[in-house]
N, C-alpha and C positions, 0 to 999 in steps of 0.2 A: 193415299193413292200409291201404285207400286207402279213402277215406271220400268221396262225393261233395261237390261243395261248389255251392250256388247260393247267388245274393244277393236280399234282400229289395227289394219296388217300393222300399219308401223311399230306397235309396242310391243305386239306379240314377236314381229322381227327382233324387237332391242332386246325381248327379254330371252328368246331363244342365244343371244348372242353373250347375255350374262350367264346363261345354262353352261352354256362351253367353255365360258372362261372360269367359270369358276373353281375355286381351290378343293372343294368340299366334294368329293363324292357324294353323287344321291341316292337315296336308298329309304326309299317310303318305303311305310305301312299300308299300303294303300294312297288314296288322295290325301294329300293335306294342306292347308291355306295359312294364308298368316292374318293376324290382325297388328296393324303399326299404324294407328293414329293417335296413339297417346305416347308417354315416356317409357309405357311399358309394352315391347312386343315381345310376341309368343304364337308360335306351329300350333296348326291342332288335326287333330286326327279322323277322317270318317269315322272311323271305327268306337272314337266315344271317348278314346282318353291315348296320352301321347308316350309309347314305349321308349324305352334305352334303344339309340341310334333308327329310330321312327322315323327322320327325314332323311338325314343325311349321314355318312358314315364316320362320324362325330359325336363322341357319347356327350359332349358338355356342350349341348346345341338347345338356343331357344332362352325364353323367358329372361328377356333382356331390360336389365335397367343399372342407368339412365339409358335410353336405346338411341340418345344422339351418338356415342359413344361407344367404337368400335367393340366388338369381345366383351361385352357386359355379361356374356350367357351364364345361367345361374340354373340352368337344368340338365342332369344327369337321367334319369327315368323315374317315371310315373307307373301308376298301376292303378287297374279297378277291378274287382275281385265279387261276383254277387255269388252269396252262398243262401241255401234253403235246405232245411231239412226234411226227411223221409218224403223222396223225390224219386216216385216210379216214370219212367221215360215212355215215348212211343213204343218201344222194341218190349219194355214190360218188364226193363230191369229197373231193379229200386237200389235205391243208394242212401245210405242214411244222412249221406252230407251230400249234398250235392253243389259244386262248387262252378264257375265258369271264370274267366281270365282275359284280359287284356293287357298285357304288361305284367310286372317290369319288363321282361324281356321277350315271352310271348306274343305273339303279333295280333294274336285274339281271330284266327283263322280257325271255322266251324264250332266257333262261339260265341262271337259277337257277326251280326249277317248287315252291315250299312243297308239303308235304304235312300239316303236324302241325305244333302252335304252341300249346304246353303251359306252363304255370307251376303249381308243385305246392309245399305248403308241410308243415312237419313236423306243425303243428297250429295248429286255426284264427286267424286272427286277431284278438286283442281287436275289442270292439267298443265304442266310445269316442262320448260324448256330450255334445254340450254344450246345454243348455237344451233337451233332446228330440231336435234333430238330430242327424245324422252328423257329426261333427268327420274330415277327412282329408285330407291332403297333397294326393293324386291316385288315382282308385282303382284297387285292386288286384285283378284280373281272375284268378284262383283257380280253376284248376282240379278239382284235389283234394287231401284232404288226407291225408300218407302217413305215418304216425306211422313207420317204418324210415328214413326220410331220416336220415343225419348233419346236412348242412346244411340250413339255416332252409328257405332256398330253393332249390328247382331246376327253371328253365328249359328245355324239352327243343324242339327246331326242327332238323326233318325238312326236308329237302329235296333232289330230284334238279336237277343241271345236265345242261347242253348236251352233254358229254365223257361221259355214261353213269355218272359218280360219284355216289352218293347219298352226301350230309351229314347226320350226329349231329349235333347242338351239344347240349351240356348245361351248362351255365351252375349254378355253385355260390355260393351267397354266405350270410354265418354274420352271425347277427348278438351275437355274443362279443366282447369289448368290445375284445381286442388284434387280434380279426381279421375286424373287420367294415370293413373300407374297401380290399377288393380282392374282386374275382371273377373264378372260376376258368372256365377253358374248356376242357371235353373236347372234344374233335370228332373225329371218325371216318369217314372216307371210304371207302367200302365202292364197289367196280367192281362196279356191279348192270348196267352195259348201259342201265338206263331215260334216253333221255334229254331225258322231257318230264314232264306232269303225270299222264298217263293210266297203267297198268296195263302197256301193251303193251311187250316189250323190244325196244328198235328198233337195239342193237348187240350182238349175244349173244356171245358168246366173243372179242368182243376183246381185247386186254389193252393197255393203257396203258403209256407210257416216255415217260422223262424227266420225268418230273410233277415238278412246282413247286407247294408251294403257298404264297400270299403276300400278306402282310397289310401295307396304308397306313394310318396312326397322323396325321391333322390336329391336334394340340393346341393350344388358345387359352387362358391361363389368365391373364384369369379373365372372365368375366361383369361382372362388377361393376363393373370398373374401364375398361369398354371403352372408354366413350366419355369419360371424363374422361383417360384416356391420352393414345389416339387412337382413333379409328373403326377404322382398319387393324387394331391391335392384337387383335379381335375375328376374325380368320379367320387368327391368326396371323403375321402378318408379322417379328414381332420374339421368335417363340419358338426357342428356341434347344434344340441336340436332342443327345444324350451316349448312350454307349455302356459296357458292361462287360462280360466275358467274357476269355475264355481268350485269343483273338485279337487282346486290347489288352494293352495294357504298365502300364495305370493298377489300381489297387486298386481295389474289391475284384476278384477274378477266381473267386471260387469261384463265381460267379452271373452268368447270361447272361440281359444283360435290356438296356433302351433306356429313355432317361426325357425329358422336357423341362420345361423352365420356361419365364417369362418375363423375359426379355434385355433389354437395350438397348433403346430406341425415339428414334432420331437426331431423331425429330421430338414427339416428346414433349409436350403442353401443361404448362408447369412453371412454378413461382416463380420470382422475381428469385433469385439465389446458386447458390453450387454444389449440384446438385442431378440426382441420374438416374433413372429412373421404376424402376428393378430393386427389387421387391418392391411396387411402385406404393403408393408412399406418398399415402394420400387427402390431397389438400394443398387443393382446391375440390369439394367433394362436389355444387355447384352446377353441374358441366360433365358429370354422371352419367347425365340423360337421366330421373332420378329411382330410377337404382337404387342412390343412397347417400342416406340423409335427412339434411338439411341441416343436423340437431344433430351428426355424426359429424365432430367440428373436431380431435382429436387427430393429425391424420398415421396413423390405422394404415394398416398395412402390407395392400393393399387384395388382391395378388395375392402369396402367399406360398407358393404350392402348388408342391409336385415331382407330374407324374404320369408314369405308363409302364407299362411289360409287363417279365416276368419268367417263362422258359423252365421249366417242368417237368418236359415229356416228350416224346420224338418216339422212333417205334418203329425201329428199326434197318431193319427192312424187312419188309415184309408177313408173313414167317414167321419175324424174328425181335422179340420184343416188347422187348426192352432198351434202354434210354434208351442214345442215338447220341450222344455226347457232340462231334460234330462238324455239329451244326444248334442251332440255325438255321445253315444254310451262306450262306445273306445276310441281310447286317445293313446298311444304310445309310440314306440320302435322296433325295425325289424332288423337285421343286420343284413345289408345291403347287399351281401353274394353268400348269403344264405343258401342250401339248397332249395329250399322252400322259394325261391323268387327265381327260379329257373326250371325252366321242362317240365310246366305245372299241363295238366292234363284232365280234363271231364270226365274219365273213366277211369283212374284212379283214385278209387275209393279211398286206401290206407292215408296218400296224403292229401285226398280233400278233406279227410277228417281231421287232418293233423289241422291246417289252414284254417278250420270253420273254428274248431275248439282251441286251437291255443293262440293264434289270433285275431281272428274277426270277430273274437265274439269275448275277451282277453279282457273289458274294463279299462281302468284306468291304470296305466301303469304310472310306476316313478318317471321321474323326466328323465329321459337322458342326460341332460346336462347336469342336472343334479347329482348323478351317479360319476361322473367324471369330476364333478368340483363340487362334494357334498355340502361347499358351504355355502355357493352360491356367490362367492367373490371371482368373476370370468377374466376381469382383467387383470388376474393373478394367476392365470391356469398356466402348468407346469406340466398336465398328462393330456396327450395327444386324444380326444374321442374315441377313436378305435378301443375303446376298452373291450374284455371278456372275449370267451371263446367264440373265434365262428365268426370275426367281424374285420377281416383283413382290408377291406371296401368300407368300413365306417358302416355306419347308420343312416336310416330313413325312418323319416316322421310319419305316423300313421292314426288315420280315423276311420270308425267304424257305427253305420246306423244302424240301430235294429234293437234287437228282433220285429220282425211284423208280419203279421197274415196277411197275406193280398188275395182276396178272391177274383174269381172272373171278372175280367172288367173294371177291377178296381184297380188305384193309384196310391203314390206315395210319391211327394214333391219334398226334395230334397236341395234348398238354395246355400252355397257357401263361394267367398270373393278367395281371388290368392294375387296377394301385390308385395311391392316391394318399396323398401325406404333407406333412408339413411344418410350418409355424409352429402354435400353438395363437394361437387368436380373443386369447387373455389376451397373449399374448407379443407380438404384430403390433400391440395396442395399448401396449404398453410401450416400443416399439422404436421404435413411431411418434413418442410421446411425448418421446423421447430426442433422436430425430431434428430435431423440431422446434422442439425449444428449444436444440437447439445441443452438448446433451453428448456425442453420441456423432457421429460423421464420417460421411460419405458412406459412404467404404467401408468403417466399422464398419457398418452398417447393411445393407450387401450381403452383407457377411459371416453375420451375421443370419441374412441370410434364406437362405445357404447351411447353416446348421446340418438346414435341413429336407433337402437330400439324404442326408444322411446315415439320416435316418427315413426316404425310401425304400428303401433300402437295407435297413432293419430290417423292412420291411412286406417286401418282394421275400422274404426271410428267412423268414420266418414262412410268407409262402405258399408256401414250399418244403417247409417243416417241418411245416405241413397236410398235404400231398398226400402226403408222405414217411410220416404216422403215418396215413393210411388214412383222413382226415378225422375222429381219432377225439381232437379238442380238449378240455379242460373245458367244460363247459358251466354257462351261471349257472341260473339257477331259472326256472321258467316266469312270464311276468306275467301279471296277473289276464286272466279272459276277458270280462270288461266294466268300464267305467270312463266313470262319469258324473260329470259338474261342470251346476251348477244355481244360476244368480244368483238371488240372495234380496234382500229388503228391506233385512236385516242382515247377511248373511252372504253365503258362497258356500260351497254344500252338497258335498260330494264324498265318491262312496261305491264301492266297487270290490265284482267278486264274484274269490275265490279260481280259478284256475284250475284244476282237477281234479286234475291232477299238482301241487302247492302243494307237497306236501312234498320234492319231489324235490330232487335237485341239491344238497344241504345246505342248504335254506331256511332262514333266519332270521326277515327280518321282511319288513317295505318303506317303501322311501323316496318322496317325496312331495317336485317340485321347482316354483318356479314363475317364472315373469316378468311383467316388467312393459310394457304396451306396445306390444310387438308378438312375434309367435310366434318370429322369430329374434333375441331379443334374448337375455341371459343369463339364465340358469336358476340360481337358488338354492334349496339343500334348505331348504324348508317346514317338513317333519315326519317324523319316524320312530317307527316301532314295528316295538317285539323287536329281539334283537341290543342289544350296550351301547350307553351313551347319549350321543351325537355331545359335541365339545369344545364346539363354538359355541354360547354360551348362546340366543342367538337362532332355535334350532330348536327348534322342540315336539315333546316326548319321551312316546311312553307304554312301559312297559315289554314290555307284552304286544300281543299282533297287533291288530291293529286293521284296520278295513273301511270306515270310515266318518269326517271329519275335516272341521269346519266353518272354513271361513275368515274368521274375525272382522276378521284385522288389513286386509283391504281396503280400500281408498279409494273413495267414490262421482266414478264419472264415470276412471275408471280403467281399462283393461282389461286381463284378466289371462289366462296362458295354462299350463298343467302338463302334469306327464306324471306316469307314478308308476313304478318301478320293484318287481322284487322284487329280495334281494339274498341273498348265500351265506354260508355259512360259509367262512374261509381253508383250512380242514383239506379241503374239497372239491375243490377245485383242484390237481390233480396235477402242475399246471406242465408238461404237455408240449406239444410243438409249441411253443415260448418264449413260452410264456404267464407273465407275473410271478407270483409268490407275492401272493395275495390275497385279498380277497373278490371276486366275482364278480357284474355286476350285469343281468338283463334288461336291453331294447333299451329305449332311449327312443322310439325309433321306433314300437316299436305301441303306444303309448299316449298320444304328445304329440299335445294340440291345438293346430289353427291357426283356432278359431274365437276368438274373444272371449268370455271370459266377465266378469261384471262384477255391481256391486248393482245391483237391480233393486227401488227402491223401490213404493207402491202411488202411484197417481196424484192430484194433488191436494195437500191444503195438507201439509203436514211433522210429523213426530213432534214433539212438542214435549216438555219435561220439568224436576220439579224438584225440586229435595231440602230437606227440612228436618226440624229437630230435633224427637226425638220422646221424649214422657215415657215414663221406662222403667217406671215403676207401670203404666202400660196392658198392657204385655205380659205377657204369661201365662209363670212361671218353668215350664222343660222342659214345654210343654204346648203343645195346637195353637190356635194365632190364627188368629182368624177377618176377612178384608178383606172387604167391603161400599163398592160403591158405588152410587149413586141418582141417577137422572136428575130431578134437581129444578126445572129452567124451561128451557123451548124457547126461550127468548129471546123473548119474544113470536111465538111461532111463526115464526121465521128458521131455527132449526135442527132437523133432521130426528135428531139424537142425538152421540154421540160413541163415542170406544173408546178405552181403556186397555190400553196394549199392553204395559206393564213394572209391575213391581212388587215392591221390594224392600227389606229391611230392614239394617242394618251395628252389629251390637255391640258395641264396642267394652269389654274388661275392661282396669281401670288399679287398681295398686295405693293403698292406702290411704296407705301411708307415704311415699310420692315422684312417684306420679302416672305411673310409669311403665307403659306398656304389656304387656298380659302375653298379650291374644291381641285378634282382631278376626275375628269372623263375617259374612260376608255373606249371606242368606237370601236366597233370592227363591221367589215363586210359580212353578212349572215351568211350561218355556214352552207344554208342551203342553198349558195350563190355559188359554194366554192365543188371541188378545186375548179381550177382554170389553167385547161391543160393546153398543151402546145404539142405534142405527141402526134405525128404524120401529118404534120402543116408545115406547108413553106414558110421561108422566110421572109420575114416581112408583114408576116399575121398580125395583127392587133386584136387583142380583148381586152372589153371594157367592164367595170363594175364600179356600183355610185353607191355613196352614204350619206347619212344627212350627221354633218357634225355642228352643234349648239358652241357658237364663241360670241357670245354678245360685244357689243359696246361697252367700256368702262373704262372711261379716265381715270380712277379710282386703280385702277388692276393692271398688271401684265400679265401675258399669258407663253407659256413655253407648248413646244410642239413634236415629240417624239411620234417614230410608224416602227414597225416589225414585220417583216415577211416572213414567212416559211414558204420554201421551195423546194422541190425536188429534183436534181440531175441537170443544176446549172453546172458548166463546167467552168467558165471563164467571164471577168467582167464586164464583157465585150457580148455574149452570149446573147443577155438582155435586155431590155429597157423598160422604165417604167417612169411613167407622166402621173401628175395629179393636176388635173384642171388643164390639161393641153402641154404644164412646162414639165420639162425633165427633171424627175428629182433622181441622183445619184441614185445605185441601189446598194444597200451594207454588204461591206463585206462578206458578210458570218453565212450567206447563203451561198457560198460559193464551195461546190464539193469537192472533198479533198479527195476522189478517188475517180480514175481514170475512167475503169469499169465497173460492173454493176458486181463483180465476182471480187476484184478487190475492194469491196466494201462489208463483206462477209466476216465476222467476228464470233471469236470464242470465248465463253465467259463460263464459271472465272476460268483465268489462264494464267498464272498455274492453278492448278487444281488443287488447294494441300486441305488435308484432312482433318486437319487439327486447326484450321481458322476459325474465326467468329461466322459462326452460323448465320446470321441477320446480317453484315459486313461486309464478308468475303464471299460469305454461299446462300444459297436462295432457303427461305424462311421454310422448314418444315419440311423441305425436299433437299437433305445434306450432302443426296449421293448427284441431284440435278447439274446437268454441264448443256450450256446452251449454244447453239448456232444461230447467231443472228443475222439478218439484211441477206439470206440464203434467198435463191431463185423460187419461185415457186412450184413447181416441178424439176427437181433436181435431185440426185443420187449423192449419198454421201456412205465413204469409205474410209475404216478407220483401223491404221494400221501399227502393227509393232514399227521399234526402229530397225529389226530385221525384215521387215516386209511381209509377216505373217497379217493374215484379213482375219479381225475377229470383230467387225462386227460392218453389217450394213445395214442402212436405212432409206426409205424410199419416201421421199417426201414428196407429196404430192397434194396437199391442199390448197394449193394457192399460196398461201401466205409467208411472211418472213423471217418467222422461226422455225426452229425444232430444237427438242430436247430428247437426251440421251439420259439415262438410270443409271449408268454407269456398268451394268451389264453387260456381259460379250454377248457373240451370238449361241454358244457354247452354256448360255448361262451361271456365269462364275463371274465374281466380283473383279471388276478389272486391278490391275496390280500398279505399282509405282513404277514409271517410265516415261519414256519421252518417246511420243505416240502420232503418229503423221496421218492428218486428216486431208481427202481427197474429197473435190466439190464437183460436180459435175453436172451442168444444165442440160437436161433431156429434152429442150427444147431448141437451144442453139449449138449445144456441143464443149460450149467457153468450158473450163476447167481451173482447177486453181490447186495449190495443196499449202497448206498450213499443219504449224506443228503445236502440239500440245503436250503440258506436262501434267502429271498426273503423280503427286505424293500422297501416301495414302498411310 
């Protein structure tokens, strides 16, 4: 069933608002969508395949893995190329190669004509919230949703070229936990004669020969590390390109596929010592351009990615559908700023012949990689890829099907996967680790990060092993179809609703992950319920399902980010398609945020609070106590009232004969009793609220009797009072505020500012350059000055609550400098003002 899908104004609002702020100039080919439900996202094009700077005006955009993980991008430009021989056109001219173009850098305008440009999903997408907003990566443009899909996703892109061939693409990607960082490509060329955008067939009963069709593979891996490498590094220069199949001598041979890394870079920006950038050990996160933060000092291993393609299916010939175990019939390389991979043209004969015959149609060449390290020891390479003339941009990996005749109306299905594998985030920091302090060698360390081909090789596997079982994998459980996070004073709220199908899949329970920081930072499990109960004592456990789960242990001025999974039973997992034996766990992907969530105190002076010992004759054995308190002097009319926002009791039983402890109770008033405000009430007000506290009888025992209050905007101990059971109990100290006004309770943290502290200590976790304004009014202006009185910077708080935080940023946009810097507070609501000074060593 296919269920339509539209999106609500709100998201289209959020996502127009991520359009403008973004870093990346846009600059499509045409339309193009993303798919991000698995580990691996990747742009795709109407037009059939994705050019050099296709989306955005970034050559090293797209095909991202791990894609939790900021700048993973691993694609420089693509290309698809269908050639045919002795090819007379409409117009009557014959061409003896007749070639058409979509990339590398061609945009494939009046030769590739879109028709259809579909993305369809199994079932809807959670819908993930943080503080009311849309929390989401990039959004995802949903055509419909098809409950019969196998896969999460399927991308479907129509399109006739120049040659009379109409293009299928159907694009597969699962997001299962072993086979979600590859996607699969159907594509079907069907001889329809159309070979424009209109309706009309303007080549009827021709038939096609010698058809070629053939795909250019740009890899740069990785993003991250481009420009601390080198700049070059970035459009590939120093990637290096490998080969497997039946046609090479090397292992494995059961699987015909192409991969590349990143190689040698002879020019390298590197440390004093022996040292080679292969797996780009982050050694100065400061030459990053800022896509490494300057706390990431470990050496990891910043580019430890294998990616590439991996053959499925190619039809023997239009009327025989049997996998040809003799294509790709080329496999090789082109040199990347080749002339031939720019300003290719359909009515250029001289170089459509060049293109059809010397490489579409080329065989199997030597590997690249071979030709740079004849011996085939890579974690010994010493000559940068760029080898021979004509290749100042590196190399791209290339395949090529064909030849074939397609008559009228007939077809040729062409399926092949391209994923990505290699080091896990944990491993590239251990390795880095190793690296950098000496224990492990250079070439241990290349070695390293060779273990990851070998994971491609398992993914390559797998996506053989899909396609092979009909797409018909274990699947884990569906995740909730909503999932909100909501910063609180105290807490941070989080509530999921079940997805309709919940029981499916052998459901259990679900798990609950979170970070700290920033959204691609590590994710640890938080909490679960149902299913047994995790090893780690430091998860929070309920037995039974749960919806809903408040996050106490937060830090104010901290920001936090989750996701929540469901997960399976092991017995549900068939293990096929080599899937491990396990449980099974929805995608993080449709449910992780990348907004901030964080406490969100009320604005103004601070909870205050305080505990003291309490006669246990006042309280009422197994019986309901009753709290009362009374707003007894406005301080000479300075204060407008106060609120009690906690209120609780701790009994403690100790036996008689040794004093030892035998139980401890803690009461409290339920919170959805509290606060208990006093706020525009005379004096003299009383509110009441009752608890049931258990102190039995026992000659055997005594019992001790501590309470706690938290209060807000007591000034004096005269202020208030407060009874339990009609008699007065003193109220603690500790609730008495030590600030006059609501503007003198306003704090700067940290203060000093110095640059060189412990990050987790002195400065907030993950945000080194963060300076906060705490117990601020809630609409109020804040102005921050030199100590000559120059304004660089202002900010207009206005959400209610009682922080804000500053980046450290003027308004000028310049990193602010070392000085002693005076901050102005200003309540836009009553006028009060305050100024405070701030230091700032940097």
């Amino acid at each position: 069933m296919i269920t339509s899908r539209r999106y609500g104004v709100f998201i289209l609002l959020s996502f127009l608002t991520v359009l403008l702020a973004s870093p990346e100039p846009l600059f499509a080919q045409g339309l193009t969508k993303w798919i991000q439900i698995g580990s691996m996202h990747n742009w795709y094009s109407e037009k059939g395949w994705e050019i050099e700077e296709g989306n955005v005006l970034s050559q090293q955009y797209g095909l991202r893995w791990p894609a939790q993980y900021q700048y993973q991008d691993m694609q420089a430009a693509k290309g698809l190329w269908i050639g045919t021989t002795n090819y007379t056109d409409d117009r009557g001219i014959n061409y003896p190669f007749k070639v058409v173009h979509v990339g590398p850098r061609v945009n494939g305008d009046f030769e590739f004509y879109p028709l259809q440009f579909d993305l369809y999903a199994k079932f809807e997408r959670p819908r993930v919230f943080v503080d009311g907003d849309p929390s989401f990566a990039a959004l995802e443009e949903l055509t419909a949703v098809t409950d019969t899909l196998k896969a999460d996703r399927m991308m479907l892109t129509v399109a006739n070229t120049a040659v009379g061939l109409t293009m299928t693409r159907r694009i597969y990607a699962f997001s299962q936990q072993y086979h979600d960082n590859y996607h699969i490509f159907d594509i079907t060329f069907t001889n329809t004669g159309n070979t424009d955008g209109d309706a009309a067939i303007e080549t009827p009963g021709k038939t096609l020969t010698g058809v070629y069709f053939y795909w250019q593979f740009r890899y740069s891996v990785c993003r991250e590390v481009r420009y601390m490498v080198n700049n070059s590094s970035g459009w590939g220069i120093n990637t290096m390109n490998d080969a497997r199949g039946p046609w090479y001598p090397d292992a494995p041979t059961d699987i015909r596929a192409q991969f590349s890394w990143h190689g040698y870079h002879s020019e390298a920006s590197k440390p004093p010592g022996t040292f080679d950038n292969i797996g780009a050990p982050i050694w100065n996160p400061g030459l990053s351009s800022g896509f490494i933060p300057s706390t990431d000092t470990t050496w990891r291993l910043g580019a430890a990615q294998f990616v590439g393609n991996v053959h499925l299916h190619a039809d023997t010939s239009p009327s025989n559908a049997a996998d040809d175990p003799n294509q790709p019939s080329t496999t090789g390389y082109i040199a990347s700023d080749e002339p031939a991979t720019r300003n290719n043209s359909q009515f250029n004969s001289a170089t459509m012949s060049d293109e059809y015959q010397r490489l579409m149609s080329a065989g199997h060449a030597v590997r690249h990689a071979w030709l740079v390290m004849p011996g085939g020891n890579f974690s010994q390479q010493n000559v940068m890829a760029n080898i021979g003339a004509g290749a100042p941009g590196g190399w791209s990996s290339t395949i090529g099907y064909g030849p074939y005749t397609i008559g009228p109306g007939e077809s040729i299905r062409i399926v092949f996967a391209e994923g990505a594998n290699g080091l896990t985030r944990e491993e590239a920091i251990r390795i880095g680790r190793q690296f950098k302090s000496g224990t492990i060698t250079n070439e241990a360390k290349n070695d390293s990060v060779f273990l990851g081909r070998d994971r491609i090789f398992e993914t390559f596997r797998r996506a053989v092993a899909n396609y092979g079982a009909g797409y018909d994998i274990p699947q884990p459980p569906y995740p909730p179809q909503a999932f909100n996070v909501t910063g609180g004073g105290n807490k941070i709220a989080i509530t999921w609703q079940p997805n309709p199908l919940e029981t499916a899949n052998g459901f259990v329970g679900y798990k609950l992950y979170r970070a700290t920081g920033r959204s691609d930072s590590t994710f640890h499990l938080l909490f679960q319920s149902g299913g047994t109960a995790p090893t780690d004592p430091s998860v929070q456990y309920s037995s039974s399902v749960a919806y809903t789960f408040d996050d106490v242990t937060a830090i104010r001025g901290i920001d936090y980010y989750y996701y929540i999974t469901a997960f399976g039973d092991p017995s549900a997992n068939s293990g096929a398609a080599m899937t491990p034996a396990g449980s099974l766990e929805s995608s993080r992907f449709y449910t992780q945020t990348y907004t901030a969530a964080n406490l969100k105190r009320p604005p103004g002076r601070p909870v205050e609070y305080g505990r003291d010992a309490l006669n246990v004759a006042s309280v009422l054995i197994n019986g309901t106590n009753t709290v009362e308190f009374e707003f007894a002097d406005n301080v000479g009319g300075k204060s407008d009232g106060f609120s009690v926002t906690q209120f609780y009791m701790i009994v403690t039983k100790r036996l008689l004969s040794n004093s030892s402890v035998v139980s401890v109770d803690s009461i409290a008033i339920p919170a959805a009793q509290l606060p208990l405000n006093f706020y525009q009430t005379a004096v003299g007000t009383q509110l009441s609220r009752s608890m049931t506290v258990a102190v039995p009888t026992d000659t055997t025992a005594f019992y001790t009797a501590y309470y706690q209050v938290k209060a807000v905007d007591v000034f004096s101990p005269g202020m208030a009072k407060m009874y339990l059971n009609g008699t007065e109990v003193p109220l603690p100290a500790g609730i008495i505020s030590p600030y006059k006004t609501r503007m003198e309770a306003i704090r700067i943290a940290p203060n000093p500012y110095i640059i060189s502290s412990a990050e987790n200590v002195l400065r907030f976790p993950d945000q080194p350059d963060r300076i906060a304004f705490f117990n601020v009014p809630g609409n109020c202006k804040i102005k921050i000055y030199t100590e000559l009185g120059e304004l660089i910077k202002e900010i207009d708080h206005t959400n209610g609550t009682g922080d804000e935080y500053w980046n450290s940023i003027t308004s000028s946009n310049q990193v602010v400098v070392s000085g002693v810097y005076i901050v102005v507070f200003e309540d836009k609501d009553t006028g009060d003002r305050i100024i405070k000074k701030l230091v700032i060593i940097r």
